[in-house]
KOLPA-213742 format. One record per residue (C-alpha): residue number from 0; residue in three letters; x, y, z. Coordinates in steps of 0.001 Angstrom, whole numbers, plus 500000, padded with zeros to 6 digits. Last residue first. Layout:
// KOLPA-213742
SITE pos code     xx     yy     zz
SITE NUM  ALA      X      Y      Z
...
This chain:
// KOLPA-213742
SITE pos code     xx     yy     zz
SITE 384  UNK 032632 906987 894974
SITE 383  UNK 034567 904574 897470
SITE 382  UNK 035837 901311 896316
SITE 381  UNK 036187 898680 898739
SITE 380  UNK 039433 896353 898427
SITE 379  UNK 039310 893761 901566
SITE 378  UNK 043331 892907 902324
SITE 377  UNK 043251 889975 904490
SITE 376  UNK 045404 889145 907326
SITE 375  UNK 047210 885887 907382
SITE 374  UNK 045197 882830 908612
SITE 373  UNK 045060 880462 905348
SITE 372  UNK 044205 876606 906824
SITE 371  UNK 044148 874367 904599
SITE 370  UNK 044972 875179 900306
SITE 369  UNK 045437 871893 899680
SITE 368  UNK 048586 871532 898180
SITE 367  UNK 050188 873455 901055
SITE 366  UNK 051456 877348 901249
SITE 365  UNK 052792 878695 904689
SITE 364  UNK 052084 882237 905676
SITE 363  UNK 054748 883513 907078
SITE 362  UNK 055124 886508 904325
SITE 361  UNK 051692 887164 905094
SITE 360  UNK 051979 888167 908674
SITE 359  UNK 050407 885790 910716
SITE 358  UNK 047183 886625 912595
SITE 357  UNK 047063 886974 916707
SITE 356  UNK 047631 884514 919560
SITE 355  UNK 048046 886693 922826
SITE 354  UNK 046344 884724 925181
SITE 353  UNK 043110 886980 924968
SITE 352  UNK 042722 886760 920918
SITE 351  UNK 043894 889135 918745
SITE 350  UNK 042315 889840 915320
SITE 349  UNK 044143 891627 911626
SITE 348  UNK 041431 893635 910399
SITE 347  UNK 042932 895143 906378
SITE 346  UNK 040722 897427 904836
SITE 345  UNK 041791 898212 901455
SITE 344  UNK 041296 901758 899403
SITE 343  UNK 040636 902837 896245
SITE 342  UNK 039018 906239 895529
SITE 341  UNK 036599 909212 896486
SITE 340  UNK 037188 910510 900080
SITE 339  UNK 036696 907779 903111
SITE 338  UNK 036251 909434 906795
SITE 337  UNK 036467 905689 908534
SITE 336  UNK 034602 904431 911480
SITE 335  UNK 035520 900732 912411
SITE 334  UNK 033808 897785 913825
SITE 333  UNK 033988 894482 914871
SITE 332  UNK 032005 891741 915747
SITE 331  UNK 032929 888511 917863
SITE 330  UNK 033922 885094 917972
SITE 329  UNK 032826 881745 918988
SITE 328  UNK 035735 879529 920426
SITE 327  UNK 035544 881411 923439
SITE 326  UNK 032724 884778 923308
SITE 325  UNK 032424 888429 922102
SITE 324  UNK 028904 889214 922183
SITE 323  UNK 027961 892812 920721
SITE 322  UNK 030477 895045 918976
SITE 321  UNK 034472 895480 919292
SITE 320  UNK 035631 898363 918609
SITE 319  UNK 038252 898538 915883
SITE 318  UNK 042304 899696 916761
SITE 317  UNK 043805 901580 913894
SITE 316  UNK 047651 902027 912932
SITE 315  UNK 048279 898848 911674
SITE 314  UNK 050996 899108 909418
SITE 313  UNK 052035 897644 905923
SITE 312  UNK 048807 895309 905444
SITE 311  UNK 047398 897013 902529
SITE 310  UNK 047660 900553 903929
SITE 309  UNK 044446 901008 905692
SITE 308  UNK 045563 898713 908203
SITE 307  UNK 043108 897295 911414
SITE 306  UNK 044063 895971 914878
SITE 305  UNK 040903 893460 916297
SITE 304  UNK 041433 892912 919746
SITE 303  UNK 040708 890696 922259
SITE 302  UNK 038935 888050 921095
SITE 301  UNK 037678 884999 923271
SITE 300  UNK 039100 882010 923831
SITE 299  UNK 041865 879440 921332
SITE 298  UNK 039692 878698 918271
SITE 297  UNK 039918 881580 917558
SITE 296  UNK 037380 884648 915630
SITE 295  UNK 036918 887752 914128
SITE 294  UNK 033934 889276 912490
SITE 293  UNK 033418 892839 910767
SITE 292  UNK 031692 895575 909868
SITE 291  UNK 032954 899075 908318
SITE 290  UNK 031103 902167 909696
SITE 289  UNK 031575 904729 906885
SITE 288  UNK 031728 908909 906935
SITE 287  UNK 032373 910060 903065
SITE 286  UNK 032499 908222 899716
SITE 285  UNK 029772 905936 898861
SITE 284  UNK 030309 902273 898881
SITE 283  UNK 031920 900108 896253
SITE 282  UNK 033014 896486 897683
SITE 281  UNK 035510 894233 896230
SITE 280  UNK 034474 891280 897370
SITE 279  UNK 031103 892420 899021
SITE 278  UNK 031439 893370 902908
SITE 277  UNK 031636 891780 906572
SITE 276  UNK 035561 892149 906563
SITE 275  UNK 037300 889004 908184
SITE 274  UNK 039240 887709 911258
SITE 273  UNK 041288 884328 911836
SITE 272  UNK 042858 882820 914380
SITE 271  UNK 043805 879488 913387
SITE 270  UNK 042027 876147 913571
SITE 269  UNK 043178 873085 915331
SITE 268  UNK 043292 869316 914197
SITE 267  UNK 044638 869086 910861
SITE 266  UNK 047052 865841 910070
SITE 265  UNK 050961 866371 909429
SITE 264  UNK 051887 864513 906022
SITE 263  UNK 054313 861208 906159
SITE 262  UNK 055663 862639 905590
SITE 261  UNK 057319 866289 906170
SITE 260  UNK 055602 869730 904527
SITE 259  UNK 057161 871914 902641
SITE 258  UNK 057106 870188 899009
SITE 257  UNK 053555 869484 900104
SITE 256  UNK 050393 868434 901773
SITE 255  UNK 049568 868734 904951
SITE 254  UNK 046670 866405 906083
SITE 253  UNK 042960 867195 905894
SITE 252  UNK 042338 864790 903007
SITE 251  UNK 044731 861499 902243
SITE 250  UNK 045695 860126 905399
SITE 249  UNK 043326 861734 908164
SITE 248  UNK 040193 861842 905741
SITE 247  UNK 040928 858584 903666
SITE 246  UNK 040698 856919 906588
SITE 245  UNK 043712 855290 909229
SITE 244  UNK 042081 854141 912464
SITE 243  UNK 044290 855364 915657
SITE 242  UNK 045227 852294 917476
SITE 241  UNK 042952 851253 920883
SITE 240  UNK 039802 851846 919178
SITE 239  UNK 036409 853066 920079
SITE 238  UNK 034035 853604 917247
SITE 237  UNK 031089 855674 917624
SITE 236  UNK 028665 855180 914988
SITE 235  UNK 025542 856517 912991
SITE 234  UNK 026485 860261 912512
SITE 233  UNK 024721 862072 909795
SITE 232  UNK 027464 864650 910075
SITE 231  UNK 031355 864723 911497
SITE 230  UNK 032479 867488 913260
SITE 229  UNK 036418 866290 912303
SITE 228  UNK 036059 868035 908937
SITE 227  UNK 034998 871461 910549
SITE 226  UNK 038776 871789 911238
SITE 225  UNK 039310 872035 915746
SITE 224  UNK 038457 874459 917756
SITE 223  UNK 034950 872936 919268
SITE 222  UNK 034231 869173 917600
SITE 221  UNK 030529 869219 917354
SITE 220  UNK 029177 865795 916273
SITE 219  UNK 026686 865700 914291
SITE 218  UNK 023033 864033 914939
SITE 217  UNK 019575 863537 913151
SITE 216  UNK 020342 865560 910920
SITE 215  UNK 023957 866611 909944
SITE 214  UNK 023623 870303 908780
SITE 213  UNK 021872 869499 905660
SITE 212  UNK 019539 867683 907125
SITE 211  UNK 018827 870607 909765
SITE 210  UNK 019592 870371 913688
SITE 209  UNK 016194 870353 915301
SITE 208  UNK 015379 873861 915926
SITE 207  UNK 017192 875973 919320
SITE 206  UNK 019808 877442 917555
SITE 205  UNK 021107 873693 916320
SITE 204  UNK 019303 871058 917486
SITE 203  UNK 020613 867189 917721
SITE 202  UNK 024541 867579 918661
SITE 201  UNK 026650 864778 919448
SITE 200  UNK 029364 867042 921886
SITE 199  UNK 032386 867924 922395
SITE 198  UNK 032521 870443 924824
SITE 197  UNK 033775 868575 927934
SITE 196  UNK 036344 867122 926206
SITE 195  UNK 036496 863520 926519
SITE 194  UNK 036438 863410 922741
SITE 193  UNK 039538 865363 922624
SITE 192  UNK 041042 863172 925626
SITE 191  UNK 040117 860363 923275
SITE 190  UNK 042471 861357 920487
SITE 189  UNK 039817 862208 917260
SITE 188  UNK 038891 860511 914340
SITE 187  UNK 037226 861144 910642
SITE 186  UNK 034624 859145 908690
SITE 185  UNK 032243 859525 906259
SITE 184  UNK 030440 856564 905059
SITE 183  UNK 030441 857228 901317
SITE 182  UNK 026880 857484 900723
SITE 181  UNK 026114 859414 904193
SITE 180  UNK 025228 857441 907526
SITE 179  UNK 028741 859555 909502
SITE 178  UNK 030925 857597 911153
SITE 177  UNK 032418 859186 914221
SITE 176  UNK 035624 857702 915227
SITE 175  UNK 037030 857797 919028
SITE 174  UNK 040554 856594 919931
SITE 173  UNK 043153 855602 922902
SITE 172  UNK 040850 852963 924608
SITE 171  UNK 042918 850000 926055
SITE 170  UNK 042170 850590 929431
SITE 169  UNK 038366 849687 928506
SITE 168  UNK 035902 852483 928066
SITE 167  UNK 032315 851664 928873
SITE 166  UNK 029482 851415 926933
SITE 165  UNK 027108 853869 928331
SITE 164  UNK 030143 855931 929549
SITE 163  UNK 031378 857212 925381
SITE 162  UNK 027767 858573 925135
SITE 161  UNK 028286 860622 928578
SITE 160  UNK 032057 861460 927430
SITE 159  UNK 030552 862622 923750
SITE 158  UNK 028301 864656 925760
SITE 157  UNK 024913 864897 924198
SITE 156  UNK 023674 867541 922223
SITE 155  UNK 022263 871425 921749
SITE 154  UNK 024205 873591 919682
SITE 153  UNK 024477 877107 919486
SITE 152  UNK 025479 878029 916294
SITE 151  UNK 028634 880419 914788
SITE 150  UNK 029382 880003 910948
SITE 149  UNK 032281 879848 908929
SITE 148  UNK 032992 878690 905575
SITE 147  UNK 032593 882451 904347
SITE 146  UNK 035960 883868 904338
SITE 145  UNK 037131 883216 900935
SITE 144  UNK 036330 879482 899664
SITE 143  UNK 038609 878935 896258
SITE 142  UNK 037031 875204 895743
SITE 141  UNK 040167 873005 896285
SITE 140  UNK 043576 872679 894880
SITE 139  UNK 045950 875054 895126
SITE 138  UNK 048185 877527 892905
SITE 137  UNK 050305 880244 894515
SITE 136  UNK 050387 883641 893543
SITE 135  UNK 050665 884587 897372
SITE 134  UNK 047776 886910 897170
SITE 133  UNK 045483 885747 895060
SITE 132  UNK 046454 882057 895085
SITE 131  UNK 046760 881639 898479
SITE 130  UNK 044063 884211 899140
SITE 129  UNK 041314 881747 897821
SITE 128  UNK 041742 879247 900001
SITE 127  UNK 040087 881593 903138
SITE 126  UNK 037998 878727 904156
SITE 125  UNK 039607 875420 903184
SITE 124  UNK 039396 874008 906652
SITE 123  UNK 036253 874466 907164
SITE 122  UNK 034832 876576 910275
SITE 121  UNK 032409 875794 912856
SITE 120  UNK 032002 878187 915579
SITE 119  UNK 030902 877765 918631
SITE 118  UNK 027703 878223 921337
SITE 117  UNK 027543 875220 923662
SITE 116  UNK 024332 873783 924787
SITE 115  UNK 024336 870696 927355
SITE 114  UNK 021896 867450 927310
SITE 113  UNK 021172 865153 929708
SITE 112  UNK 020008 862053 927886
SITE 111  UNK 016159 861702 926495
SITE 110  UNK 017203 863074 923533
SITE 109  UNK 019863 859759 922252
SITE 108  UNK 016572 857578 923760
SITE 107  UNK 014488 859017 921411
SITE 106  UNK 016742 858788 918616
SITE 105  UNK 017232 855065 919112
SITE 104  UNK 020340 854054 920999
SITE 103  UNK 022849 851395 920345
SITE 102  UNK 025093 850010 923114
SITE 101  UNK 028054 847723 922268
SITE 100  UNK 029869 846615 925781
SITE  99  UNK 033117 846962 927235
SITE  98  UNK 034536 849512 924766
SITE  97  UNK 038155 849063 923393
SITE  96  UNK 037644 847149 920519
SITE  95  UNK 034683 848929 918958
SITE  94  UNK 031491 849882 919401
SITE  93  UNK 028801 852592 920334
SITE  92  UNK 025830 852493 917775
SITE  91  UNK 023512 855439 917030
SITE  90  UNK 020416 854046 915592
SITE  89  UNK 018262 855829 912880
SITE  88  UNK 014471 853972 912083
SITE  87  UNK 012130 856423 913672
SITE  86  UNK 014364 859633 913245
SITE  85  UNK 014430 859142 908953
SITE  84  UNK 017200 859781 907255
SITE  83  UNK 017729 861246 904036
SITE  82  UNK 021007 861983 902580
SITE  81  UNK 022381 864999 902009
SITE  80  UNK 024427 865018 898661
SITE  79  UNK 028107 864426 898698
SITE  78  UNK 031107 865619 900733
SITE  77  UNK 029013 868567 902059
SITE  76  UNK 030193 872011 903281
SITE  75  UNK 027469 873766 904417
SITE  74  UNK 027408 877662 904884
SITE  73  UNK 025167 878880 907824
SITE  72  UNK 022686 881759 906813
SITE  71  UNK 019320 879804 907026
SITE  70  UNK 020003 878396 909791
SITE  69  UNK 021162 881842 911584
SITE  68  UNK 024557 882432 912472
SITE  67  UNK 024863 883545 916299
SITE  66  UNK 026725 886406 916305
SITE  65  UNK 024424 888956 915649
SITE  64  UNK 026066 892670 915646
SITE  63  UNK 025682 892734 911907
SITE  62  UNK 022818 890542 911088
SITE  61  UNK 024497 888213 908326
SITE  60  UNK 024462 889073 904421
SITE  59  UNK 027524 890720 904012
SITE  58  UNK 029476 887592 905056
SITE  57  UNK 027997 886078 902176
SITE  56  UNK 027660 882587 903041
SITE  55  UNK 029546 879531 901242
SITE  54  UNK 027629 877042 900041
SITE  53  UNK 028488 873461 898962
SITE  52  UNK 027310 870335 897736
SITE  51  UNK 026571 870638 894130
SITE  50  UNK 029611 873042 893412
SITE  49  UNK 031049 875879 895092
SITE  48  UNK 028040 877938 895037
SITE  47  UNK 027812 881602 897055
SITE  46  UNK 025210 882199 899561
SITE  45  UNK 022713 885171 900824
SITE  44  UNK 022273 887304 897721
SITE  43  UNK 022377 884156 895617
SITE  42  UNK 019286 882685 897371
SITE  41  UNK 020595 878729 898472
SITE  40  UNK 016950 876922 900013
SITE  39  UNK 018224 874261 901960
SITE  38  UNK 018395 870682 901553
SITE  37  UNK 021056 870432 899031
SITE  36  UNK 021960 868169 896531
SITE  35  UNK 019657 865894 894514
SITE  34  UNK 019053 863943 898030
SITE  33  UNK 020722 860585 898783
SITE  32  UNK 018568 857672 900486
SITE  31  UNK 020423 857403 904244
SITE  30  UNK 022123 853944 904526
SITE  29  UNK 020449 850613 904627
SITE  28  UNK 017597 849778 902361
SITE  27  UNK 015305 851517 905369
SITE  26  UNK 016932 853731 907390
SITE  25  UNK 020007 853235 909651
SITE  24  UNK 019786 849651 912183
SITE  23  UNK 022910 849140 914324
SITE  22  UNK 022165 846228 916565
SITE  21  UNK 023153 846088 920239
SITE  20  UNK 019331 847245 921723
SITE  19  UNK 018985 849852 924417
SITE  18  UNK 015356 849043 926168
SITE  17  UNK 017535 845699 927266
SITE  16  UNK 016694 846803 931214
SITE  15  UNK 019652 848011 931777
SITE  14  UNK 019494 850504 929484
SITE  13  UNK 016033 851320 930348
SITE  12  UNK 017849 851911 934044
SITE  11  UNK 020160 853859 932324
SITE  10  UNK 017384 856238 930954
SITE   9  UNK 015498 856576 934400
SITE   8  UNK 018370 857927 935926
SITE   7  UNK 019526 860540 933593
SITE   6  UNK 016017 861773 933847
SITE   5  UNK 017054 865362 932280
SITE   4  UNK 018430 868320 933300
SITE   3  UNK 019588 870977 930912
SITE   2  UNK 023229 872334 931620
SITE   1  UNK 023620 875428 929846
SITE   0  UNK 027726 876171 928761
């Protein structure tokens, strides 16, 4: 984590000093005007649709050995269109029950703080839905995401805790909401020792450029480890509550659906260990001597291993080398060399992290309504010819 110093000083003392207002203002007419869909330009070699507001990347696509996502690259999942929001009229209000005093901050002010970058991964929840139906023949809802809903950024923001300190945390404080400036007021929250966290952060650049629209401009939140859903986008408010707020997206969405699963319904907060083949689904490559690419990744540290089957999952008789920058909550490359003859064949990478966590076997692979959440191994088919 970079530490980048600024006049922490000088900005309380414009705090003091009534330069931090205690009205939330968003843009003009109220919230952020809605887009058609998507900011971004969406090339089919680089991104596949699932619907208006989402893209899923083509794992095939990335750098190999780069794992830092580029902009351009990083899948967005969207609950609605982007909206537009302008930096001169956005506010970030701190509130709530349990906070001593409402702050808002203009955008200038939000920059002006000390600021920290952290490079992690974001992943959605419903990446890898797919495979519940393909390989455990068992229906879901959701758009069938395989692998691609996960991107690695380094992101440049505020401390949640430093935001969280301007207004000051009464005894009573148990709860932190973002609440996103998007049509349907997005909303999702966290325990406050997660927001506390010294890597959660209210991000405004991503890689180094301002952070996107489509990626949450002018600030996200970055929750590290936990379901993309809880790094909340377009974010106008903190709330600070003493009793956990109940939303549609901790009651209804991101919960665990099903005959399985107790109620009421568990809600998502971690990831899983997860790993992935960097190819086409199925792939056909020419027969002979092949370096296979991959990614794995956990939301737990750094990856130690990356174990690979050639016999659908059986046995895992191979061990990949791991390529490039392997860091916590981030991921790393893989890769494997393989003497293919003509013919079918799957490539199964099955990652280990460095306390020991490692991919489910299939068979313990728990099904939910939702499809959240798939983390067994992953048989890639390739063709060779």
């Amino acid at each position: 984590m970079q530490i980048h110093q600024r006049s922490r000083r000088g900005f309380l003392a414009l705090a003091g000093g009534g330069g931090i207002t205690a009205a939330l203002v968003c843009t003009a007419g109220g919230r952020g005007r809605g887009g058609g869909e998507l900011v971004k330009a969406l090339p089919p070699a680089v991104f596949v649709r699932h619907g208006a507001h989402n893209a899923e990347t083509r794992l095939e696509s990335l750098p190999v050995g780069r794992l830092v996502t580029p902009n351009d690259h990083f899948y967005v999942r969207n609950h609605g269109p982007t909206p537009r929001l302008s930096r001169t009229d956005w506010r970030l209000e701190i509130r709530g029950d349990a906070v001593e005093r409402p702050v808002t901050l203009t955008y200038e002010q939000l920059v002006a703080l000390p600021t920290v970058t952290i490079t992690r991964y974001l992943e959605c929840a419903g990446n890898g839905r797919a495979y519940f139906s393909e390989l455990l023949g068992v229906e879901v809802e959701g758009d069938p995401w395989r692998d691609g809903a996960y991107g690695v950024a380094a992101w440049t923001g505020v401390p949640l805790a430093t935001l969280l300190e301007l207004a000051g945390l009464r005894d009573s404080a148990a709860w932190v909401m973002p609440v996103g400036l998007d049509a349907e007021a997005y909303a999702r929250p966290m325990p406050l020792a997660k927001a506390m966290t010294a890597d959660t952060i209210l991000a405004h650049r991503m890689n180094g450029e301002v952070l996107p629209m489509d990626h949450g401009f002018p600030a996200r939140v970055v929750v590290p480890g936990w379901i993309g859903a809880a790094s909340v986008k377009w974010v106008g408010a903190l709330e600070v509550s003493a009793r956990e707020p109940a939303v549609a997206a901790n009651t209804e969405d991101y919960v665990m659906l099903g005959a399985d699963w107790p109620r009421p319904p568990p809600v998502l907060t971690t990831l899983e260990i997860k790993s992935a083949v960097c190819l086409p689904w199925p792939a056909v490559l020419p027969a002979g001597r092949r370096t296979i690419h991959g990614l794995a990744w956990s939301p737990f540290g750094k990856i130690a291993r990356v174990d690979v089957s050639l016999d659908g999952g059986r046995t895992f008789t191979r061990t990949a080398r791991l390529v490039g920058d392997n860091l916590p909550v981030a991921g790393t490359w893989w890769q494997l060399e393989l003497d293919a003859p003509p013919g079918d064949l799957t490539v199964t990478p099955r990652a280990v992290d460095e306390h020991g966590h490692t991919q489910p076997p299939l068979s313990q692979q728990r099904p939910n309504d939702k499809g959240y959440l798939f983390a067994a191994p992953v048989p890639h088919p390739i063709r060779f010819e």
